[in-house]
LOSEPA-509819 format. One record per residue (C-alpha): residue in one letter; chain; x, y, z; residue number from 1. Coordinates in steps of 0.1 Angstrom, whole numbers, m for minus. Example, Ala and Ser with C-alpha at 12.3 -4.5 7.8 and 13.67 -1.06 7.14 Angstrom:
2
PT_resn_chain_X_Y_Z_resi
PT_A_A_123_m45_78_1
PT_S_A_137_m11_71_2
END
This chain:
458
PT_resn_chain_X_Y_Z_resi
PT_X_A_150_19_m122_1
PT_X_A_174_3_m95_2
PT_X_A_190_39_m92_3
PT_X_A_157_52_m82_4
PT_X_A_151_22_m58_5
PT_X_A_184_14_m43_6
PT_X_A_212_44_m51_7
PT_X_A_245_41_m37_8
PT_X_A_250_78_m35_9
PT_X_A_228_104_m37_10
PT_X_A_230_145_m45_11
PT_X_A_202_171_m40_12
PT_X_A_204_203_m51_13
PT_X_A_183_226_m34_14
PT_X_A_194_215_m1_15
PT_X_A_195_241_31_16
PT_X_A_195_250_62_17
PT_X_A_157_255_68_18
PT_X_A_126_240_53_19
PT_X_A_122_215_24_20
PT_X_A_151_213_16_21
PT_X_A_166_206_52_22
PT_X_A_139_181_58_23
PT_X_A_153_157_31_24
PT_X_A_185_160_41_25
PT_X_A_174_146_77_26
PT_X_A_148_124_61_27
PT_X_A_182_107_43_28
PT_X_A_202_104_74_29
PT_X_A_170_89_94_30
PT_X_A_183_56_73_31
PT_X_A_196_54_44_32
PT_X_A_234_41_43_33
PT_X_A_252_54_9_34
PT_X_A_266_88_1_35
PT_X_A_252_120_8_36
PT_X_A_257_155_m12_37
PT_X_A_239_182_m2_38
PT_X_A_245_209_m33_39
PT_X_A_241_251_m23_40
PT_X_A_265_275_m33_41
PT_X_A_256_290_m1_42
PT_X_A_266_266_31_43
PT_X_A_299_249_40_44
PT_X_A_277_218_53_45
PT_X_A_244_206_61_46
PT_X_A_237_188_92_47
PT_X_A_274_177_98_48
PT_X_A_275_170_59_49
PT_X_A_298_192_34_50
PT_X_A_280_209_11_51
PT_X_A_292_213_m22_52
PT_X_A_284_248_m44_53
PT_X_A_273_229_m76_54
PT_X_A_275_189_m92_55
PT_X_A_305_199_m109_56
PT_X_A_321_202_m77_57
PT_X_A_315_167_m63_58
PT_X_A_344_150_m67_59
PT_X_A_330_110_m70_60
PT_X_A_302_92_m91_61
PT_X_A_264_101_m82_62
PT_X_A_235_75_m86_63
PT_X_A_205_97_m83_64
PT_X_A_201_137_m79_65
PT_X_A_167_147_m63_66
PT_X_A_165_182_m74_67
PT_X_A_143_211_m50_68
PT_X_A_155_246_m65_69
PT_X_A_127_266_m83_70
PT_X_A_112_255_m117_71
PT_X_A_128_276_m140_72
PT_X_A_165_265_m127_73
PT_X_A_159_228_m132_74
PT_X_A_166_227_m167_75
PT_X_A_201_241_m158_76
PT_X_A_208_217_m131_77
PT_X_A_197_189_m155_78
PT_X_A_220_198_m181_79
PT_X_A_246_200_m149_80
PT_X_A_237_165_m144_81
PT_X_A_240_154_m178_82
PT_X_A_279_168_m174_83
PT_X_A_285_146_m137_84
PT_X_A_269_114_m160_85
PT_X_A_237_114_m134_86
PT_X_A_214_95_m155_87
PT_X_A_185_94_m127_88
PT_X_A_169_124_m115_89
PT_X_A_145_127_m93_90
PT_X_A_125_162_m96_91
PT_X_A_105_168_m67_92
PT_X_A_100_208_m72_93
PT_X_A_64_216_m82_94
PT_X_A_57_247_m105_95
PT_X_A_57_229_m138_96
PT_X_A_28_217_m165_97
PT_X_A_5_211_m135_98
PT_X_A_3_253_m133_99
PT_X_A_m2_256_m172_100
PT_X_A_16_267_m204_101
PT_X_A_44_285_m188_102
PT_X_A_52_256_m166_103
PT_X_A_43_231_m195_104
PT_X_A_74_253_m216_105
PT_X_A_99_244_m186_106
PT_X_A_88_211_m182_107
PT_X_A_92_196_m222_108
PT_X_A_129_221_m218_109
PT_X_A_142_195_m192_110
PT_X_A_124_164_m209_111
PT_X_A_142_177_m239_112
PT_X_A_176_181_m217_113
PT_X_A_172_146_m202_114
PT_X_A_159_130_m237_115
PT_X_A_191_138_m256_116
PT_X_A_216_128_m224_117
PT_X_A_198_95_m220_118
PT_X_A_184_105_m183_119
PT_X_A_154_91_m166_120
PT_X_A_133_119_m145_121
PT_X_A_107_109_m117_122
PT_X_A_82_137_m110_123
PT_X_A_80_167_m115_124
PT_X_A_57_180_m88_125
PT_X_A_59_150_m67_126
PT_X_A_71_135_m28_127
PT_X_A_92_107_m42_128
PT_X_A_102_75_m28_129
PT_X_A_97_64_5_130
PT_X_A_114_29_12_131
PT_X_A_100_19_46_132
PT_X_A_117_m12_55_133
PT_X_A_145_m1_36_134
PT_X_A_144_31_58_135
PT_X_A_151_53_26_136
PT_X_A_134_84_30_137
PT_X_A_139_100_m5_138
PT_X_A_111_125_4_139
PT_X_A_111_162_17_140
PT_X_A_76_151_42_141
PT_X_A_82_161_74_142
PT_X_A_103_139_94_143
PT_X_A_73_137_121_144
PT_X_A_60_110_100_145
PT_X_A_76_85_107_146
PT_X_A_88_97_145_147
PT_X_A_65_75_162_148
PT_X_A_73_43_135_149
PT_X_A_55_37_106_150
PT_X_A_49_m7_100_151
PT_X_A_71_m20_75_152
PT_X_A_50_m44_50_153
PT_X_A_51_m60_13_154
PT_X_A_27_m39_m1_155
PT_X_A_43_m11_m28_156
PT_X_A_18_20_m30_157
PT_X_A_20_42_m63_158
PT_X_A_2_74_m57_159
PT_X_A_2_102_m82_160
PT_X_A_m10_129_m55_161
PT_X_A_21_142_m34_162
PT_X_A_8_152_2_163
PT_X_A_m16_122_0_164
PT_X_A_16_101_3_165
PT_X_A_32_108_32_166
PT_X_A_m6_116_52_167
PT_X_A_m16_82_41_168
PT_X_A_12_65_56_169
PT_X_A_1_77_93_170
PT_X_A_m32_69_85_171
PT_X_A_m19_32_72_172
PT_X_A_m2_29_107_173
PT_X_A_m29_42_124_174
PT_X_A_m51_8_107_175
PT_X_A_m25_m17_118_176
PT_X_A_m13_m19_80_177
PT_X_A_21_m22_66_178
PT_X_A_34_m8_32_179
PT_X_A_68_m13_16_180
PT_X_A_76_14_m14_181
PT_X_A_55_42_m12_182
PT_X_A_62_59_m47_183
PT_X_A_48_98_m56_184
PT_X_A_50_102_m90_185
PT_X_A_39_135_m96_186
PT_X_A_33_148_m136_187
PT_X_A_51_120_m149_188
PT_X_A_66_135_m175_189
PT_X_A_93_101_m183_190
PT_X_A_91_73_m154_191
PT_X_A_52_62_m150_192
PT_X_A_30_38_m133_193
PT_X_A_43_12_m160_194
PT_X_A_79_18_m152_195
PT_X_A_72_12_m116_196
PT_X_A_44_m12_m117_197
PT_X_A_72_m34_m138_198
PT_X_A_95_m27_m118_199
PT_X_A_74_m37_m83_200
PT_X_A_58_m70_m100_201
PT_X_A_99_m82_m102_202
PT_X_A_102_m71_m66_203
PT_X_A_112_m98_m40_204
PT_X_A_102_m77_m16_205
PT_X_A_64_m67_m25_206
PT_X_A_40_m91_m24_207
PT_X_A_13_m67_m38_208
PT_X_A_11_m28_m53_209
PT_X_A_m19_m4_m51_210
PT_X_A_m21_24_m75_211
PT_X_A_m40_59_m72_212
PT_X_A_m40_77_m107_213
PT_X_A_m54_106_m125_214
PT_X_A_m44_93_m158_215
PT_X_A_m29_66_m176_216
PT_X_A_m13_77_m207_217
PT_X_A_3_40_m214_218
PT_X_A_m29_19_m208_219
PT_X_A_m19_m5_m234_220
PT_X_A_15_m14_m212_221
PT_X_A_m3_m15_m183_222
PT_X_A_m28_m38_m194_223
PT_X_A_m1_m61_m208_224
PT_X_A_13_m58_m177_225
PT_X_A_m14_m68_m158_226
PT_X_A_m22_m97_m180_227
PT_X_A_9_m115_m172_228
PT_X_A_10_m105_m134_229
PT_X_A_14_m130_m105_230
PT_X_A_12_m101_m80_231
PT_X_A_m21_m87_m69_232
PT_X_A_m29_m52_m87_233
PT_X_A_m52_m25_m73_234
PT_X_A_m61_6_m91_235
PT_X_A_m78_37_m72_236
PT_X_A_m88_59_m104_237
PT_X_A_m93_94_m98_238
PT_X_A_m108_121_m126_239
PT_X_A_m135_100_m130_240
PT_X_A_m162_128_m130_241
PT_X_A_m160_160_m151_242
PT_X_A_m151_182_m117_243
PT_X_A_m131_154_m108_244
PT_X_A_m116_161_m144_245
PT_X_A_m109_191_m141_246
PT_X_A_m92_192_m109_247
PT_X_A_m68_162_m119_248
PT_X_A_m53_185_m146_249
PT_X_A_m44_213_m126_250
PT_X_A_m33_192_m100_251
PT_X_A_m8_167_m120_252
PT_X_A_m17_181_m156_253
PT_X_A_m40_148_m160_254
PT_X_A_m61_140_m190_255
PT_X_A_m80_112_m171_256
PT_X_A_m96_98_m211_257
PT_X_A_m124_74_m208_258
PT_X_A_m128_61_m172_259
PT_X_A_m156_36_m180_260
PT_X_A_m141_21_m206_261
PT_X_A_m105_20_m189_262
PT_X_A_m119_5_m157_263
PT_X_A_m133_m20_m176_264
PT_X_A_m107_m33_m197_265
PT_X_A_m83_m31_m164_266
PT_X_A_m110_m54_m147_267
PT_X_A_m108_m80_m174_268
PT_X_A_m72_m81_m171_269
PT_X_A_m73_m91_m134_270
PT_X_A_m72_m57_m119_271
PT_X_A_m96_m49_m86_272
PT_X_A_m109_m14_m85_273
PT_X_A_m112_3_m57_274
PT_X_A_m132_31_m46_275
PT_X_A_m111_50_m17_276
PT_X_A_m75_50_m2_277
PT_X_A_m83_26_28_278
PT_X_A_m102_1_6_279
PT_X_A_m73_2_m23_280
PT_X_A_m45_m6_5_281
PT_X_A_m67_m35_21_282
PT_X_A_m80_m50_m13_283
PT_X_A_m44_m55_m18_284
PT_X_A_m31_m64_12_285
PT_X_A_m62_m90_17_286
PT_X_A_m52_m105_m16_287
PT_X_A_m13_m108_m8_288
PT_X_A_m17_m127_21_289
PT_X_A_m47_m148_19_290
PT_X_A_m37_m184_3_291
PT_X_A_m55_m199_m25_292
PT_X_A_m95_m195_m18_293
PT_X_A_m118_m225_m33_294
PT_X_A_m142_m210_m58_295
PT_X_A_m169_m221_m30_296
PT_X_A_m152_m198_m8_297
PT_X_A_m170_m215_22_298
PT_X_A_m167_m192_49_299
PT_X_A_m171_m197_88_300
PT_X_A_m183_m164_108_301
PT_X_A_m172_m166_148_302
PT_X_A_m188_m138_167_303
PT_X_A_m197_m123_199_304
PT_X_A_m228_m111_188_305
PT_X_A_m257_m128_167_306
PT_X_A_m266_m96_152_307
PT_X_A_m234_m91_138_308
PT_X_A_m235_m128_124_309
PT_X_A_m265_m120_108_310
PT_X_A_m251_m86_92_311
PT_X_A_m220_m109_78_312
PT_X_A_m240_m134_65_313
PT_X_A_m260_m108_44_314
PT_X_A_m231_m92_30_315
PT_X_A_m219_m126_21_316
PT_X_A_m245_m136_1_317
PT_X_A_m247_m99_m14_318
PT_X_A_m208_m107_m29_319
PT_X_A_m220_m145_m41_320
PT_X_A_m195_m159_m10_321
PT_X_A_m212_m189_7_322
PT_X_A_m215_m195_44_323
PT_X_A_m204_m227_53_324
PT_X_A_m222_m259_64_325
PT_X_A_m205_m267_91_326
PT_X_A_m196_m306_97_327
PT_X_A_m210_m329_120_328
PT_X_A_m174_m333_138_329
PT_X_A_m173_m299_139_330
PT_X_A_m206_m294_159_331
PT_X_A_m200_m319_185_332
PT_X_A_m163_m308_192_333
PT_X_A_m182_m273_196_334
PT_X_A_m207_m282_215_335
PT_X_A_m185_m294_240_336
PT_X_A_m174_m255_253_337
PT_X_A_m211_m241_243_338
PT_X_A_m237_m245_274_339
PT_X_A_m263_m273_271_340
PT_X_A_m290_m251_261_341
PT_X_A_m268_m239_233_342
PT_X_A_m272_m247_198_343
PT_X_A_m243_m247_173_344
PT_X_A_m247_m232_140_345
PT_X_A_m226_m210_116_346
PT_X_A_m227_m181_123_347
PT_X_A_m211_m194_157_348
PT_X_A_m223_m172_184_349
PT_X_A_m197_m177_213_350
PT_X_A_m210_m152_234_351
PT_X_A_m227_m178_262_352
PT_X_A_m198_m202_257_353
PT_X_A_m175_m170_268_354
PT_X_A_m196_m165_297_355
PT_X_A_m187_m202_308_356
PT_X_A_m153_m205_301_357
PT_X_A_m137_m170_292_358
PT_X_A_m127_m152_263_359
PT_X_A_m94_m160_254_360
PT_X_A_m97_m196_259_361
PT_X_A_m134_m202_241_362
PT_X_A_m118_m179_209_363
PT_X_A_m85_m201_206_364
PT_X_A_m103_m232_209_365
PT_X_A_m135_m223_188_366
PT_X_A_m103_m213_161_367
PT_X_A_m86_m244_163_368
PT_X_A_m123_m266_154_369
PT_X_A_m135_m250_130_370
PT_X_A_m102_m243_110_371
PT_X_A_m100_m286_110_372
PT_X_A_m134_m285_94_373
PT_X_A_m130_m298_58_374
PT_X_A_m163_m277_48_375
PT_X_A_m146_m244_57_376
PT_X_A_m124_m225_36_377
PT_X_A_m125_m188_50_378
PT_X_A_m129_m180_84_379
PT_X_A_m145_m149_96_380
PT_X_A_m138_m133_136_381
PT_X_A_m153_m107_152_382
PT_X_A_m129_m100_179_383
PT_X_A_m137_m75_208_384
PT_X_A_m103_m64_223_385
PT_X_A_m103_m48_259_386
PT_X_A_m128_m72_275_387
PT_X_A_m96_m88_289_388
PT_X_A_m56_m78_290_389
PT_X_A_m46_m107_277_390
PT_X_A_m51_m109_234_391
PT_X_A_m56_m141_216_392
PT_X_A_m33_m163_205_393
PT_X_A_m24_m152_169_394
PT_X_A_9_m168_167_395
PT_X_A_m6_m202_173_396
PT_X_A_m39_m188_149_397
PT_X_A_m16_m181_123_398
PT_X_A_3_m211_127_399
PT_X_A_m27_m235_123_400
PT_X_A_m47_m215_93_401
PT_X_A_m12_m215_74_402
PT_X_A_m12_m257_82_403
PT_X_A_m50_m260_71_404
PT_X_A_m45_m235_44_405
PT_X_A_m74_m213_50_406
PT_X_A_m77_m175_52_407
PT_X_A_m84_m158_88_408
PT_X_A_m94_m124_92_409
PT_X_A_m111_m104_116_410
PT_X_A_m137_m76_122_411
PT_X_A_m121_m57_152_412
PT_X_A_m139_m35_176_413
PT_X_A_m127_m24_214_414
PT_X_A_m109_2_230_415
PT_X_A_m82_26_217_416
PT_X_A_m57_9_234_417
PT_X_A_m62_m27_229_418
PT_X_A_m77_m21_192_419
PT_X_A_m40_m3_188_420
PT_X_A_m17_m34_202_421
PT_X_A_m43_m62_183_422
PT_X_A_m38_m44_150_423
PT_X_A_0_m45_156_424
PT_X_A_0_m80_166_425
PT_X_A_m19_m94_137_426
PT_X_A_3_m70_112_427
PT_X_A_34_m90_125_428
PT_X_A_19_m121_118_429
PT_X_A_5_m117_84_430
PT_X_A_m33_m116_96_431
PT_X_A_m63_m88_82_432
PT_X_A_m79_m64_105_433
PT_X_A_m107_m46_100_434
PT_X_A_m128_m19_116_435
PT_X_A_m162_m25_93_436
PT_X_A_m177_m59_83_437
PT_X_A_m185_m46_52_438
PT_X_A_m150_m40_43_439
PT_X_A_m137_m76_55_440
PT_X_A_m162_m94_29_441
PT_X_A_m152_m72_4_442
PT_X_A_m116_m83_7_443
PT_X_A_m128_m115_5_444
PT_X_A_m143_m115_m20_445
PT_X_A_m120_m97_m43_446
PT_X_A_m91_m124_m27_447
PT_X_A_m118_m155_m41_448
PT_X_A_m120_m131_m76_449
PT_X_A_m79_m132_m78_450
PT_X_A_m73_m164_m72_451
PT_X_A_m100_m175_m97_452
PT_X_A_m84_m149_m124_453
PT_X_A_m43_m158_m116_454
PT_X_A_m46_m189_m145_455
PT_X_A_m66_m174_m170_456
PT_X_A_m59_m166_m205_457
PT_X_A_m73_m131_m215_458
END
């Protein structure tokens, strides 16, 4: 797999002047660092690059080919790569059993091919690998994705959808969220979700993976790797209904098998389910970077709004989390920024303590209590960004929940602007954002569920 991952040199037939296949070759040169050998028998060079009429032609070892010509010419240019001793191939061209028999024909020809010279293919029908901070773009998606920056993280995202990958990674920026290796894996027809899901749990550089799949034709493997994982794992299933079915095998030629009893047997091998993209990238990114929850799971909720204490508190209770009891210390070193009318209780309500003594200055110090209290475990914020210019102190917040060892998130609401820089802030410091409340607890509680699950035996 480390050709896939890391190649020193790199060949892809298919490559032109226009379209697809001139968007990966600018997608390569946007980072990545080894060789580049852009294959058509009809260019001298490609972007500034020499361009070379077939494999044969190249006149140094290749890593990895990533291959874009039409179906029905792959099995050819496999067999070409069998002759150069390319033993990863990377098949991004669509066309094969995802469109029925016909396709299904070409596809077990080059399986067949790559079988008998000992090759591993990625794909068909698939986006392939996007390496963010590793800025390797193996990936014809247009290069406006990541124009504007996309955030680097250590979460590894396995989707077998194609487009889905490279639209959810704007939408994951767009959140304040950071991903790693964005793999597309397309029909699978050799390297899977088990080959990569090994491969990510041994990873130095991913802290967690989320999976969407249609199928999973290894169950067995993945359970058994899920059993022994240290890394959070969070499955997104689709094909779950018969429609649902139906469109997964023309879409990746997906039998999606017995859902029910799948999910369940994932589950009780430490597995969260998820239910849709955003929730499967924060389950799993909650879980990386919380620390080690207490079964208690006491949690303290700090808000601007007693309403929206209330709402967290329900939803608390409605995942079995407990709100916490908060100590005596802790009420008096309170009291001391709340008015004297003011009564302290958890939920806190700073809202009247922030019309005394400011925002920023009631938040950071209400933080700094509460995260001392011996009775808390998680704390909770609700966090209104654009009341002021100035945003909290996360540094310091981060700082102090990483010396007490409890988990911080917040529930962020405000304008475009602010919402925008606060989510960027707290990415670069390791702390959860989210837009609904709903969504925070969930995290929370699937982070308590984790932790509880990392030492058992199944």
């Amino acid at each position: 797999m480390k050709a896939f991952f890391n190649p020193t040199s790199i060949a892809v037939v298919g490559a032109s002047t226009r379209k697809i296949g001139n968007q990966i070759i600018k997608n390569l040169l946007y980072g990545y660092k080894g060789k580049i050998y852009p294959i058509n028998p009809n260019h001298q060079e490609i972007e500034g690059i020499p361009c070379f009429s077939s494999l044969d032609d190249i006149p140094n070892p290749v890593d990895l080919a990533i291959i874009l010509v039409p179906a029905p010419a792959t099995p050819s240019v496999l067999e070409a790569c069998a002759r150069k001793g390319i033993y990863s191939v990377m098949i991004e061209s669509a066309g094969f059993a995802e469109v029925g028999e016909e396709g299904k024909a070409i596809q077990d020809r080059c399986m067949a091919i790559a079988k008998v010279a000992g090759i591993r293919v990625w794909g068909p029908n698939c986006m392939g690998l996007v390496d963010i901070p590793g800025k390797r773009y193996l990936t014809f998606m247009h290069p406006s994705v990541y124009v504007d920056g996309l955030l680097p993280g250590r979460i590894a995202l396995v989707v077998q959808s194609g487009m889905l990958s490279g639209i959810f990674l704007t939408e994951m920026t767009r959140l304040g969220m950071g991903l790693g290796k964005v793999c597309s894996i397309g029909n699978k027809s050799d390297v899977d979700e088990c080959d990569i899901l090994e491969y990510m749990l041994g990873d130095p550089e991913t802290d967690a993976v989320a999976l969407y799949l249609e199928s999973m034709p290894r169950g067995r493997v993945f359970v058994e790797l899920a059993k022994k994982a240290t890394k959070p794992i969070v499955v997104l299933k689709g094909g779950k209904s018969k429609s649902g079915a139906r469109a997964a095998m023309s879409h990746t030629s997906s039998l999606s098998g017995d859902s029910r009893l799948l999910e369940s047997v994932l589950k009780m091998s430490g597995v969260t389910m998820a239910n849709d993209f955003n929730q499967m990238v924060q389950l799993a990114g909650a879980m990386a970077s919380t620390p080690a929850i207490p079964p208690e799971c006491r949690t303290a909720i700090l808000t601007f709004s007693g309403g929206a204490g209330i709402l967290t508190c329900d939803m608390l209770e409605k995942q079995k989390l407990n709100v916490a009891q908060l100590s005596e210390r802790t009420r008096s070193a309170l009291k001391r920024i709340f008015p004297d009318w003011m009564p302290v209780n958890n939920p806190v309500d700073l809202y009247p303590a922030i019309e005394v003594n400011g925002y920023p200055s009631v938040f950071n110090q209400a933080c700094d209590i509460v995260l001392d209290d011996p009775n808390v475990d998680v704390m909770v914020l609700h966090y209104l960004a654009g009341v002021e210019d100035q945003i909290m102190d996360l540094a310091a917040l981060k700082k102090k929940s990483d010396k007490t060892g409890k988990a911080v998130l917040f529930w962020l609401v405000g304008t475009e602007e602010m919402t925008r820089k606060f989510r960027h802030e707290a990415q670069i410091h390791g702390i959860p954002v989210y837009s609904e409340i709903s969504r925070a607890v969930e995290c929370i509680s699937a982070a308590a569920r984790f932790q509880r699950m990392k030492g058992r035996t199944i």
